[in-house]
MIDRENVO-881282 format. One record per atom (N, C-alpha, C): atom name; residue in one letter; x, y, z; residue number from 1. Coordinates in steps of 0.2 Angstrom, whole numbers, plus 2048, in hexadecimal, padded with zeros to 3 digits. Layout:
BEGIN
<pt 'CA', 'A', <X, Y, Z>, NUM>
...
This chain:
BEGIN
<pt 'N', 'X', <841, 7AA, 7EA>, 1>
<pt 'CA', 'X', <83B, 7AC, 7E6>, 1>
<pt 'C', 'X', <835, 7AC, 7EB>, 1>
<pt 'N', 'X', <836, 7A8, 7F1>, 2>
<pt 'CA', 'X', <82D, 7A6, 7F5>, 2>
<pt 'C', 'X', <82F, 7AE, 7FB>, 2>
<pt 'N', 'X', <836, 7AF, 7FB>, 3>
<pt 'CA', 'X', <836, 7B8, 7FF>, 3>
<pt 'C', 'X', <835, 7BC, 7FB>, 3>
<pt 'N', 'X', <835, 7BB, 7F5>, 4>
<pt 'CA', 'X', <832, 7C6, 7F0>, 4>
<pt 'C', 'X', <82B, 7C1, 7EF>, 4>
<pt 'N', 'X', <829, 7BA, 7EC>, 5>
<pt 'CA', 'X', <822, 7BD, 7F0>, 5>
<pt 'C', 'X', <81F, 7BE, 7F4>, 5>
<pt 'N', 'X', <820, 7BB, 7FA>, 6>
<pt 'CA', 'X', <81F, 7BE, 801>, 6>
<pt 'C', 'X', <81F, 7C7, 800>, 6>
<pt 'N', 'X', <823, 7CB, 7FF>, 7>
<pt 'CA', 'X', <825, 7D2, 7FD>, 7>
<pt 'C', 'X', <821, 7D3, 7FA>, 7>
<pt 'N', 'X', <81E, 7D2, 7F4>, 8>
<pt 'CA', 'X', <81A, 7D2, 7F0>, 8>
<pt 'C', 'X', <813, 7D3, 7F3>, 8>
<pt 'N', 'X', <810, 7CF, 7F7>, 9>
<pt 'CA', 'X', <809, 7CE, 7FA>, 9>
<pt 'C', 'X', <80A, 7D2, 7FF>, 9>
<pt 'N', 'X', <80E, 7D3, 803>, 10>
<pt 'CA', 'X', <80D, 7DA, 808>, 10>
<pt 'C', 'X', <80E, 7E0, 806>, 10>
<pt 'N', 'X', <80F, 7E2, 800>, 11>
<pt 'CA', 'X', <80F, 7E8, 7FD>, 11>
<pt 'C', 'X', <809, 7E8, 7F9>, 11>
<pt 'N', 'X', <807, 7E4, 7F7>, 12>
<pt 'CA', 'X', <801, 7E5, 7F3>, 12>
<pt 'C', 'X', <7FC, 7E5, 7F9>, 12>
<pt 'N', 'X', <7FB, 7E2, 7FF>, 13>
<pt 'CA', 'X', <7F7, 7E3, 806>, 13>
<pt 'C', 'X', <7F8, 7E9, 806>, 13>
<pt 'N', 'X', <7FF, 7EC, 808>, 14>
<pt 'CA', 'X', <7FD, 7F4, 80B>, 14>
<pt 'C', 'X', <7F9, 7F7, 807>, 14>
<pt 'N', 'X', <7FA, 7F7, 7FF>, 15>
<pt 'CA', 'X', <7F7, 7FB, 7F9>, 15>
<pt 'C', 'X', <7EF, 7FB, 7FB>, 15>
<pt 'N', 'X', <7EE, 7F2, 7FA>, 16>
<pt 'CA', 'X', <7E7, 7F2, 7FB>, 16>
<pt 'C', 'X', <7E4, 7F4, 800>, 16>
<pt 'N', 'X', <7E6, 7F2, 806>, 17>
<pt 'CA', 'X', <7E2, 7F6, 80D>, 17>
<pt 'C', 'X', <7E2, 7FF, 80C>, 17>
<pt 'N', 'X', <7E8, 801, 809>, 18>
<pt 'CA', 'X', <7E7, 809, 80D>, 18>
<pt 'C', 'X', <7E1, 80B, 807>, 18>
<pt 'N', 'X', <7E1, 809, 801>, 19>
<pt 'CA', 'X', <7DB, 80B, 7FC>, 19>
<pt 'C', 'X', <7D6, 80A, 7FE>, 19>
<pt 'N', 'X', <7D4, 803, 801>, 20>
<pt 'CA', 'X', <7CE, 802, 804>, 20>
<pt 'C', 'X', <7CC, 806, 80A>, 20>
<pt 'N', 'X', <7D0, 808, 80F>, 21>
<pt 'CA', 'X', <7D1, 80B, 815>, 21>
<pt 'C', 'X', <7CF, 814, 813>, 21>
<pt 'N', 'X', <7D1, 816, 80D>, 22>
<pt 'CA', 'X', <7D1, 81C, 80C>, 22>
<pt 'C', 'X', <7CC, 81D, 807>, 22>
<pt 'N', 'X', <7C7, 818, 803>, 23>
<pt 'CA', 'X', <7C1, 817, 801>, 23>
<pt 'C', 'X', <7BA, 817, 805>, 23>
<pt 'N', 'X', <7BC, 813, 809>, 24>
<pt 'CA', 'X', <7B6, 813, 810>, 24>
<pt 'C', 'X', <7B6, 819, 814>, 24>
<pt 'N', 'X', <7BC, 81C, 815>, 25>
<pt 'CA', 'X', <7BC, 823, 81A>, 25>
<pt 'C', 'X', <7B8, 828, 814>, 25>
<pt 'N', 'X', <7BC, 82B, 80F>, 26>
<pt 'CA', 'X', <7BB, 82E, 80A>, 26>
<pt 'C', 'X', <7B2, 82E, 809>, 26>
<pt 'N', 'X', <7B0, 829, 807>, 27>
<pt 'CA', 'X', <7A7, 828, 806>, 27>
<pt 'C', 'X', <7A4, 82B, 80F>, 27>
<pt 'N', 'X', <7A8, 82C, 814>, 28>
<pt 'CA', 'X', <7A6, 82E, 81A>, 28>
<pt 'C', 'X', <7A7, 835, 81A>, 28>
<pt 'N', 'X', <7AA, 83A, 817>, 29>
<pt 'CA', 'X', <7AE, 83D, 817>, 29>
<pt 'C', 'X', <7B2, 83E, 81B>, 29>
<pt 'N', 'X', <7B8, 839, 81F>, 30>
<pt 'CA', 'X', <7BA, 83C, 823>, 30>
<pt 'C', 'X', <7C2, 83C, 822>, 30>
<pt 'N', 'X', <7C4, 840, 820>, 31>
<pt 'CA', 'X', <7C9, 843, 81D>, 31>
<pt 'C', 'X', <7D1, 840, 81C>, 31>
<pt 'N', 'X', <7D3, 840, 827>, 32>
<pt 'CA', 'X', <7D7, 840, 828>, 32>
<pt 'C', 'X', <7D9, 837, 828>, 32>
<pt 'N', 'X', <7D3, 834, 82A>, 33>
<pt 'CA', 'X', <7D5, 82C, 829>, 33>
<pt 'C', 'X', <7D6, 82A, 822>, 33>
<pt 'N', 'X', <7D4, 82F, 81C>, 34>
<pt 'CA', 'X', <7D5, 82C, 814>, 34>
<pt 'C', 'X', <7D8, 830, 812>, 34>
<pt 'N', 'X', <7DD, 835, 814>, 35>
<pt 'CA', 'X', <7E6, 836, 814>, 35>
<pt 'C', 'X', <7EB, 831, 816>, 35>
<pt 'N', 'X', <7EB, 82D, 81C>, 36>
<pt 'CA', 'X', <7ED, 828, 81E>, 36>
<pt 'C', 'X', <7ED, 822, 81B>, 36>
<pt 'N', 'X', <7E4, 821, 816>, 37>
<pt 'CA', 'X', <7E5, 81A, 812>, 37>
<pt 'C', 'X', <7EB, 81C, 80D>, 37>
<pt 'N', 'X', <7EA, 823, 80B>, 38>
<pt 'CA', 'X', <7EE, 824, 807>, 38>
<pt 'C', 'X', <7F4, 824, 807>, 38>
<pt 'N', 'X', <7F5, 827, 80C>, 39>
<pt 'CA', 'X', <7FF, 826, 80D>, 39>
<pt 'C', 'X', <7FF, 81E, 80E>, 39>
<pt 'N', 'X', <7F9, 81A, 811>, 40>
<pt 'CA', 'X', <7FC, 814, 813>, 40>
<pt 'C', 'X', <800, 80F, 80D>, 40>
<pt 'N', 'X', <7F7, 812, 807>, 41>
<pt 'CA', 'X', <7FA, 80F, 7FF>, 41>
<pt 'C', 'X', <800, 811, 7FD>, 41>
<pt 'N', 'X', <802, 817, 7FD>, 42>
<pt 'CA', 'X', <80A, 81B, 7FB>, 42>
<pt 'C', 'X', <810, 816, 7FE>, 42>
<pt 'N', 'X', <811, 814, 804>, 43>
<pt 'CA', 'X', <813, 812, 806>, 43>
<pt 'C', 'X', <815, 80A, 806>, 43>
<pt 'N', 'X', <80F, 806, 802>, 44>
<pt 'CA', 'X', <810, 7FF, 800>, 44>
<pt 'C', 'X', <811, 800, 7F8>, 44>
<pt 'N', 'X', <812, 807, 7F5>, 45>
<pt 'CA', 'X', <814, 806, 7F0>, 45>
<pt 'C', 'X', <81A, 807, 7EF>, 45>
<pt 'N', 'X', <81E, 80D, 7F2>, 46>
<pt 'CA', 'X', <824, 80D, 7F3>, 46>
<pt 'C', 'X', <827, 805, 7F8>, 46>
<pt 'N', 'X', <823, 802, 7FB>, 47>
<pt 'CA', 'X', <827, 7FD, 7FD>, 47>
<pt 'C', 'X', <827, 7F9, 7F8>, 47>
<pt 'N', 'X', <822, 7F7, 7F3>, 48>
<pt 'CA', 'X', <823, 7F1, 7EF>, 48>
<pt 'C', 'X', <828, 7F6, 7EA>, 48>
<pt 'N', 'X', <82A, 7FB, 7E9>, 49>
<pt 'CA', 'X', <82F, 7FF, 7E4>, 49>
<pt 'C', 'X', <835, 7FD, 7E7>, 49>
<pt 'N', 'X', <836, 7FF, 7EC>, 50>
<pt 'CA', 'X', <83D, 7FD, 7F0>, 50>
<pt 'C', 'X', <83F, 7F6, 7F1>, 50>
<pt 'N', 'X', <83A, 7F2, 7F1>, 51>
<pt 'CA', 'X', <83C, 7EA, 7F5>, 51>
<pt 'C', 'X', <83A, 7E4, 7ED>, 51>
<pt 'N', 'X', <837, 7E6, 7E7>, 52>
<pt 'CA', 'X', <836, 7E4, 7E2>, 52>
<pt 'C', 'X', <838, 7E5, 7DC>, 52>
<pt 'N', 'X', <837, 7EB, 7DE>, 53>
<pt 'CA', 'X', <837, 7ED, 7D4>, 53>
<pt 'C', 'X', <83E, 7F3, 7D3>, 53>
<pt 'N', 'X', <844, 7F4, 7DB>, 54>
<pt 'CA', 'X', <848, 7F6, 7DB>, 54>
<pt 'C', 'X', <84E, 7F4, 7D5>, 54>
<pt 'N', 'X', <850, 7FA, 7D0>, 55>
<pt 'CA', 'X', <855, 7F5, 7CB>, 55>
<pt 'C', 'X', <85B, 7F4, 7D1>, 55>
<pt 'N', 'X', <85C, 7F4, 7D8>, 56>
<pt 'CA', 'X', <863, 7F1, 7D9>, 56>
<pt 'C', 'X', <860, 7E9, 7DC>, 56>
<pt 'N', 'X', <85B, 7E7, 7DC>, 57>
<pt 'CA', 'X', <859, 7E1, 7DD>, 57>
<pt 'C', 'X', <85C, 7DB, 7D8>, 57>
């Protein structure tokens, strides 16, 4: 239980940082660093899809 939530908070970290990270750049406009928040977000969501919410879990 205490490792899927552990899994849990670092998926939700990635999500959170690359939104924020591609929000601040975004209001900047600078383009290329708020594609990156966004694959970073894409990224923590497929990992909490794979590492959580996998039905072979």
């Amino acid at each position: 239980m205490e490792r899927r939530l552990l899994k849990t908070f670092i998926g939700i970290g990635m999500v959170g940082m690359g939104l924020v990270q591609a929000s601040l750049f975004a209001v900047q406009s600078e383009w290329i660093p708020t594609g990156l928040g966004i694959l970073f977000s894409l990224l923590g969501i497929i990992y909490l899809w794979a590492e959580i919410y996998s039905p072979a879990q």
